[in-house]
C-alpha positions in Angstrom: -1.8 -10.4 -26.5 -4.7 -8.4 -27.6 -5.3 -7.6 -31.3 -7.2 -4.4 -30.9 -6.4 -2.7 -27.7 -8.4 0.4 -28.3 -11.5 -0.7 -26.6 -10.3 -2.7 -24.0 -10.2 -2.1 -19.3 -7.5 -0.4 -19.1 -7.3 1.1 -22.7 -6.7 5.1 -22.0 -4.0 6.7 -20.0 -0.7 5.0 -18.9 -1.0 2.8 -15.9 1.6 5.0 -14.3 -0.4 8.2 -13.8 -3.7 9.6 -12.0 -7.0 7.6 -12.4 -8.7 9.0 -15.9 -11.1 11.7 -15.3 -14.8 11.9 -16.0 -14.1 14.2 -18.8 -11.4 12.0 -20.6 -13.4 8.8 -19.7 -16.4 10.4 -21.8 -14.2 11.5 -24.7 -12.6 8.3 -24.9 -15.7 5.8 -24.9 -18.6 8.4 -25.0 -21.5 8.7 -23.2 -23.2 6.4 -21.3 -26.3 4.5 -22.8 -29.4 4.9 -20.4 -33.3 4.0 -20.9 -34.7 2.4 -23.7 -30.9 2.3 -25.5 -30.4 -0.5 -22.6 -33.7 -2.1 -22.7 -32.2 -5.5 -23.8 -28.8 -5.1 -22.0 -29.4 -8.5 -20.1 -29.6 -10.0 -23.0 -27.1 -9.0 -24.2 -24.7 -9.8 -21.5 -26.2 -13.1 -21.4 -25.3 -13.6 -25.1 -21.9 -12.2 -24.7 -21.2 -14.9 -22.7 -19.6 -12.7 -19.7 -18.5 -14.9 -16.5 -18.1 -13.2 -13.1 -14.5 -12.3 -11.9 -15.0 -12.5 -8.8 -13.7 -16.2 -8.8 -16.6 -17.8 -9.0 -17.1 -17.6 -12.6 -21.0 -17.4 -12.6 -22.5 -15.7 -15.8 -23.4 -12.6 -15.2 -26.6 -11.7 -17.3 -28.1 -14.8 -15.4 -27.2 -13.3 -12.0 -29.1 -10.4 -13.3 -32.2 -11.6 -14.7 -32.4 -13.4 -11.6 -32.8 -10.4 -9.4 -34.5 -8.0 -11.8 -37.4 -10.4 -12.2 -37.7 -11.0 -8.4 -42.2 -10.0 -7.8 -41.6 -6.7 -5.7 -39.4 -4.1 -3.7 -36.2 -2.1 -4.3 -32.5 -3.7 -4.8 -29.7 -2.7 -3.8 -26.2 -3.5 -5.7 -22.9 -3.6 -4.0 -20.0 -3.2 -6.5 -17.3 -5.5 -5.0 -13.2 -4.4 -4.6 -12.6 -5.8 -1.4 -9.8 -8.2 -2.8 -8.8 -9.4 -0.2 -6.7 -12.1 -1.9 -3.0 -11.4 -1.5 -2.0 -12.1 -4.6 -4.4 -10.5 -6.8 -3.7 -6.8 -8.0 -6.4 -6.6 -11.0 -9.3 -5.2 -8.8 -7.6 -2.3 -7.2 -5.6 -1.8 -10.5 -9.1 -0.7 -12.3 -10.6 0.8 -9.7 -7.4 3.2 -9.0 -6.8 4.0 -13.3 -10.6 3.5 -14.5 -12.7 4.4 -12.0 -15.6 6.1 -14.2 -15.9 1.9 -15.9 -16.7 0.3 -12.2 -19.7 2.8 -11.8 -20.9 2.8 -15.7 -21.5 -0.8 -14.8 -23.0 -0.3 -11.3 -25.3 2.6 -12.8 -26.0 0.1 -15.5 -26.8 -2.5 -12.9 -29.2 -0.8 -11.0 -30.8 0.2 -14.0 -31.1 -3.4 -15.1 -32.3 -5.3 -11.5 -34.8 -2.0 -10.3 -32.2 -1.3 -7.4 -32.5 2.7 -5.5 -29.4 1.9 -3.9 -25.2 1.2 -5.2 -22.5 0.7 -2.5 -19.0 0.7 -3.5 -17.4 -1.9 -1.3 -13.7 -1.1 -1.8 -10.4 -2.5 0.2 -8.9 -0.2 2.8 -5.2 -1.0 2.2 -6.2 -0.1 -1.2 -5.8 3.3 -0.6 -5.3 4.6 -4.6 -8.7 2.6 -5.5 -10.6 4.0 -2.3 -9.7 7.4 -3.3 -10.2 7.3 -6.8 -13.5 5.8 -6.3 -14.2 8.3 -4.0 -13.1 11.3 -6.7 -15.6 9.4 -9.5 -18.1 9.4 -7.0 -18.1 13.1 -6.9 -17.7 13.1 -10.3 -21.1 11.3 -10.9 -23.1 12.8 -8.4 -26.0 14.1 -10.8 -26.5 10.8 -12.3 -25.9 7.9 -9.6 -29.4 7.2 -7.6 -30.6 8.9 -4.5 -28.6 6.9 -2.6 -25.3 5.8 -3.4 -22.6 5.1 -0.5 -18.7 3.9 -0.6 -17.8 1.3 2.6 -14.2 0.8 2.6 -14.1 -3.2 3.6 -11.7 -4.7 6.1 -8.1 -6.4 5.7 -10.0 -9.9 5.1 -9.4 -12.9 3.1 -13.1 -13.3 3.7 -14.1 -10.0 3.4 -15.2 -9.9 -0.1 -17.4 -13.3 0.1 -20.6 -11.8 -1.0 -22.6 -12.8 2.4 -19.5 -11.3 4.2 -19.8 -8.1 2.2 -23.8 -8.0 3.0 -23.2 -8.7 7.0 -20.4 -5.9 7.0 -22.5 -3.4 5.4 -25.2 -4.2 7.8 -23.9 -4.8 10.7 -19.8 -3.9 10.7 -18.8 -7.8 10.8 -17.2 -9.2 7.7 -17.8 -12.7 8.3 -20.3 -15.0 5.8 -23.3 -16.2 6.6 -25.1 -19.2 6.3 -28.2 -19.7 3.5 -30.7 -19.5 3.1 -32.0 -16.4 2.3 -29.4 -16.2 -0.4 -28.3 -12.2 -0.4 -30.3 -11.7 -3.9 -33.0 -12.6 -1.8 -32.2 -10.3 1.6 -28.9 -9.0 1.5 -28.2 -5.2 2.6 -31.2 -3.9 4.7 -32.5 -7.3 4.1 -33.6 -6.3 0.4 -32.4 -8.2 -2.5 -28.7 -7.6 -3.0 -26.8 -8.2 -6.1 -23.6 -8.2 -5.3 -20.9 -8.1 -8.7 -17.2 -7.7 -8.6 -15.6 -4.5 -10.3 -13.8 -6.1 -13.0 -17.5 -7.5 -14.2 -18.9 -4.3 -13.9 -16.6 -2.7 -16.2 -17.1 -5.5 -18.7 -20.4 -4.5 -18.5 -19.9 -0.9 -19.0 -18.0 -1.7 -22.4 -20.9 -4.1 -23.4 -23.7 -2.0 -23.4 -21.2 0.3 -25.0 -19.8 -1.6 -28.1 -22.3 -5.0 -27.9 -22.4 -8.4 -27.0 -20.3 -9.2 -31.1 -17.6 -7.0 -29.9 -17.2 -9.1 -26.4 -17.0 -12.3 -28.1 -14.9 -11.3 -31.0 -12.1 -11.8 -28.8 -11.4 -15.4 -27.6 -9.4 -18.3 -28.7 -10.6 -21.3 -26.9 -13.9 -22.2 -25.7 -15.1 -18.9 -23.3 -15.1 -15.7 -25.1 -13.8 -11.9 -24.1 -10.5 -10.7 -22.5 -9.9 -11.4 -18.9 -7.4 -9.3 -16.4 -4.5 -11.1 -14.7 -2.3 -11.1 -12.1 1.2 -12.4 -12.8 3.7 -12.7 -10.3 6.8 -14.7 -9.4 10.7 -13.8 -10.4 9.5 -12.1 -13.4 11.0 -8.8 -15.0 7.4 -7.3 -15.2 5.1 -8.7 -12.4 1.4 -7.3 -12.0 -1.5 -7.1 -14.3 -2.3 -7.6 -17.8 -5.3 -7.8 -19.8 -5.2 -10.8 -21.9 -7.5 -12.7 -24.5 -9.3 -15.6 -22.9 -7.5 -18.9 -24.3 -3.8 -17.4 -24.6 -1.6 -19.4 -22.8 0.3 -19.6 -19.6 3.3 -19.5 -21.3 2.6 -16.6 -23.4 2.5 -14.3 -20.7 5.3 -16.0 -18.8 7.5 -15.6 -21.5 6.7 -12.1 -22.2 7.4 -11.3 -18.5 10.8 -12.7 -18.9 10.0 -16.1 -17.0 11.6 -18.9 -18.5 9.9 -22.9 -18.1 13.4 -24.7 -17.7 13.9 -22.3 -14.4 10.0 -22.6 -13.8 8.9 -25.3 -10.6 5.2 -24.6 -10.5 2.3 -22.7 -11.2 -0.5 -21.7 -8.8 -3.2 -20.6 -10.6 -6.6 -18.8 -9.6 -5.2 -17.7 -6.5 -4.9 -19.0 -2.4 -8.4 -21.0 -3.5 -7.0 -22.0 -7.2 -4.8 -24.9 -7.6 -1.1 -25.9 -8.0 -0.1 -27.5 -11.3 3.5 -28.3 -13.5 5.3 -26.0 -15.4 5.5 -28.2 -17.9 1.5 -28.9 -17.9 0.8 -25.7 -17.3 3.2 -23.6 -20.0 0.6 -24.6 -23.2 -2.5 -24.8 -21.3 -5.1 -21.9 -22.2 -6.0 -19.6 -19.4 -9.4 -20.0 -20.4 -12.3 -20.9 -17.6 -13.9 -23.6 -19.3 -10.7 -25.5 -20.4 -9.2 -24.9 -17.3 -12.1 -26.1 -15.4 -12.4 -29.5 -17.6 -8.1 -30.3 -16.7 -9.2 -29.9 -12.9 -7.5 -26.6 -12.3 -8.5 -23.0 -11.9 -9.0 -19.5 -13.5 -10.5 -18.0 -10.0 -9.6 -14.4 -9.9 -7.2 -14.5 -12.6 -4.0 -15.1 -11.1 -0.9 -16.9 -12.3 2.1 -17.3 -10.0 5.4 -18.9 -10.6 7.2 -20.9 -8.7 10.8 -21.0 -9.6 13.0 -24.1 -9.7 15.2 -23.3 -6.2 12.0 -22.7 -4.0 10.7 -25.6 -2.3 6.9 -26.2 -3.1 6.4 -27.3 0.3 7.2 -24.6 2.0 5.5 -22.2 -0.3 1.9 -24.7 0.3 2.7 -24.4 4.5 2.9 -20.6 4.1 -0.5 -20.2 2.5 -2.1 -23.1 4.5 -0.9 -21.2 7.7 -2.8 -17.8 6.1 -5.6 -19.6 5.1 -6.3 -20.8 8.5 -5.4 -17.5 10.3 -8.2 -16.1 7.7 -10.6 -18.5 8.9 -14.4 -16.9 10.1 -14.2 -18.9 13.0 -17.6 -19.9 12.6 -17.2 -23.7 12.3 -14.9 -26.5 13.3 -14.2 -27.2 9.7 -12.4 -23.7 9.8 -11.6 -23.2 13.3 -10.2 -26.6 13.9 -9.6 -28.4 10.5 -8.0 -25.7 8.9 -5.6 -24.9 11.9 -4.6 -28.9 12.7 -4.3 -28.7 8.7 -1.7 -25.7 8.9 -0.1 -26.6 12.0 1.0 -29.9 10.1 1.8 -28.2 6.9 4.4 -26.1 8.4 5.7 -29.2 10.6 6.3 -31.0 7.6 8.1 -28.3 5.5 10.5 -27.9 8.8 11.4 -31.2 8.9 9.5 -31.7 12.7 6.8 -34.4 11.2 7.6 -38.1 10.3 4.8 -40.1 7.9 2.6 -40.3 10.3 1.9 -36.5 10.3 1.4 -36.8 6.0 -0.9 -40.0 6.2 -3.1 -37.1 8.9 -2.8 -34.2 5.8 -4.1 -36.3 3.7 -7.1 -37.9 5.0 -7.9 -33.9 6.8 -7.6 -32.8 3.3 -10.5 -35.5 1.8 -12.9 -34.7 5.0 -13.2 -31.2 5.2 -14.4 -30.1 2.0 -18.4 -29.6 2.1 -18.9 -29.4 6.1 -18.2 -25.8 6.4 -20.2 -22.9 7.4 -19.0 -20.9 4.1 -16.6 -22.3 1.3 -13.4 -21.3 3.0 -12.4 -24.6 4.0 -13.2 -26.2 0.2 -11.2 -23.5 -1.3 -8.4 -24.2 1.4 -8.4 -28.2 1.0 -9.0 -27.8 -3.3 -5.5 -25.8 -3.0 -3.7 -28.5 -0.5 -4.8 -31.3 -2.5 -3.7 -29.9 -5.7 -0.1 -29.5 -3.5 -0.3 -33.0 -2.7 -0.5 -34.1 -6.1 2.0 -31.8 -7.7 4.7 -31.6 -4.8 4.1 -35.1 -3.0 7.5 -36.8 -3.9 8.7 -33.6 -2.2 6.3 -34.0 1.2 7.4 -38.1 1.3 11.0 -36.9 0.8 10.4 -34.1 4.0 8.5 -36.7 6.2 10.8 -39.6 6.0 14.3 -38.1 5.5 13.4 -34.7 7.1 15.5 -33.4 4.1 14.2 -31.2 1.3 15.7 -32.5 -2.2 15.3 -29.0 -3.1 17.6 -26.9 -1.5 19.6 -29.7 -1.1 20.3 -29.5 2.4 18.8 -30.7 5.9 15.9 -29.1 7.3 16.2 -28.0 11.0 13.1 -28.2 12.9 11.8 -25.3 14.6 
């Protein structure tokens, strides 16, 4: 999927074995640039083009320049792996096989934004990553600034919001916070915080390397680079790939063994992302800004299958139901939209809810976006009305017969 794979995330050492070494990191890519050799690295990030992969998609040089030409004071930069999204494997892939790329690129972000302080902000259940950070840490200890810590984040969908990931650090409570201040402008220790995700960092670890001309020489479609990816469904070969932003959908499907006539749905970008067709979805590029102008998702790079024989109902209830048992509880929007929105999710997929309960989904769905404390509730409501419009034969067919034209056969109400 890649035409040159030599200089690539997870180029090195089989997937299989122990996250690479400092030494074999160094002989592989060489030493890390410092000083004047990355005097115009923003630049050149900005000119590369890189987005964040966090989800969000925000470039990264300009979340940079932002921050290192704040007037005054110390930064601090938290390198984000709490993925706390269930389906995503990417994050604690890297950080558990290339550790030494996540802190090049923190090293190279404190460099860049003036910041005396890096704090790796890793899953717990990720046990592999945590350690293997941990190890490079050791590793590094010579180079890293005075102060470097690793804060092993909660079991969260939340958790790695980047106000979530400030408040933990500060005060042990993984829950966002409101703005303003924005955390670039008072984040950990109230000093200005950028907070990057660890696939970005590594990007930026290779750039500053190789050069903005070797980022965007990969890139079919309209956003340049390579991009990880989670893949999962009935597949032969689930988990993560690096790809070339722009190849398709189908590409990878195929490759995995996944076949479109035996192929429902795709949800793409993750519990936030969006449902869409197989048959849209098998050419379309998975490439941010194409994706973004068709009204779906790249998030946090992940693509999901949803075979023929699984009702896309039921799948939509079971995330609904997380999404609201992830809630911050720090808003009715959450606390109460997103339960009552749940609650009747999973009443329809059992066959307990007539079309009265369907006409209440669908206006919850158009009035909770935008009135939340964070953006859990918009991711939650972008990913039910994306179900409603890819599965909503199948939710009539539910609510009025109380069978699912899926499995064929009568649902029995809990």
């Amino acid at each position: 999927m890649i035409s040159n794979q030599t200089e690539r995330l997870l180029a090195g050492p089989r997937l299989d074995g122990e996250p690479e070494r400092l030494d074999a990191h160094l002989a592989r890519l060489g030493p890390l640039p410092h000083g004047d050799e990355n005097r115009d690295l923003i630049a050149s990030l900005e000119a590369s083009g890189l987005l964040g992969r966090g989800g969000a998609g925000f470039p990264v040089g300009r979340k940079w320049r932002a921050l290192a030409e704040r007037r005054s004071g110390s930064a601090v930069v938290v390198a984000n792996g709490a993925e706390g999204e269930p389906a995503s494997f990417k994050d604690r892939t890297l950080m558990s096989h290339r550790p030494h790329l996540v802190v090049d690129g923190a090293i190279l972000a404190a460099e860049a934004v003036g910041a005396d302080e890096i704090v790796f902000y890793v899953g717990k259940e990720h046990e592999s990553a945590v350690e293997a950070v941990r190890r490079a840490i050791g590793e590094r200890r010579s180079e890293l600034p005075l102060r470097t810590r690793l804060v092993q984040a909660p079991i969260g969908y939340v958790a790695g919001e980047a106000s979530a990931a400030v408040h933990y650090v500060n005060n042990g409570d993984a829950r966002p916070t409101t703005t303003p201040p924005r955390v670039s402008e008072r984040g950990v220790g109230g000093r200005p915080t950028l907070v990057q995700n660890v696939e970005s960092l590594a990007y930026a670890a290779l750039i500053a390397r190789l050069g903005e001309r070797w980022y965007r020489s990969a890139g079919r479609s309209d956003s340049r680079g390579t991009a990880l990816v989670t893949l999962t469904g009935p597949i032969q070969e689930q988990g993560v790939r690096e790809i070339e932003l722009g190849t398709t959908i189908g590409e990878i499907a195929t490759e995995a063994g996944a076949r479109i006539d035996r192929t429902q749905a795709v949800v793409l970008g993750g519990y936030f992302g969006t449902w869409a067709p197989a048959r849209d979805a098998w050419d379309l590029p998975l490439d941010p800004a194409v994706m973004r102008s068709a009204g779906l998702t790249f998030g946090c790079g992940i693509v999901g299958l949803l075979p023929g024989d699984v009702c896309g109902v039921s799948a939509t209830a079971q995330i609904m139901g997380f999404l609201a048992k992830e809630s911050a509880g720090q808003c009715g929007p959450c606390l109460y939209g997103l339960r009552a929105l749940g609650d009747a999710t999973a009443r329809v997929a059992v066959g307990g809810a007539g079309t009265g309960e369907l006409e209440h989904i669908e206006r919850w769905t158009s009035q909770i976006g935008g009135r939340g404390a964070c953006h859990h509730p918009d991711g939650a409501v972008q990913l039910m009305a994306s179900a409603l419009n890819v599965f909503g034969d199948e939710f009539r067919e539910h609510a009025r017969t109380g069978r699912c034209s899926i499995t064929g056969s009568r649902i029995e109400a809990a």
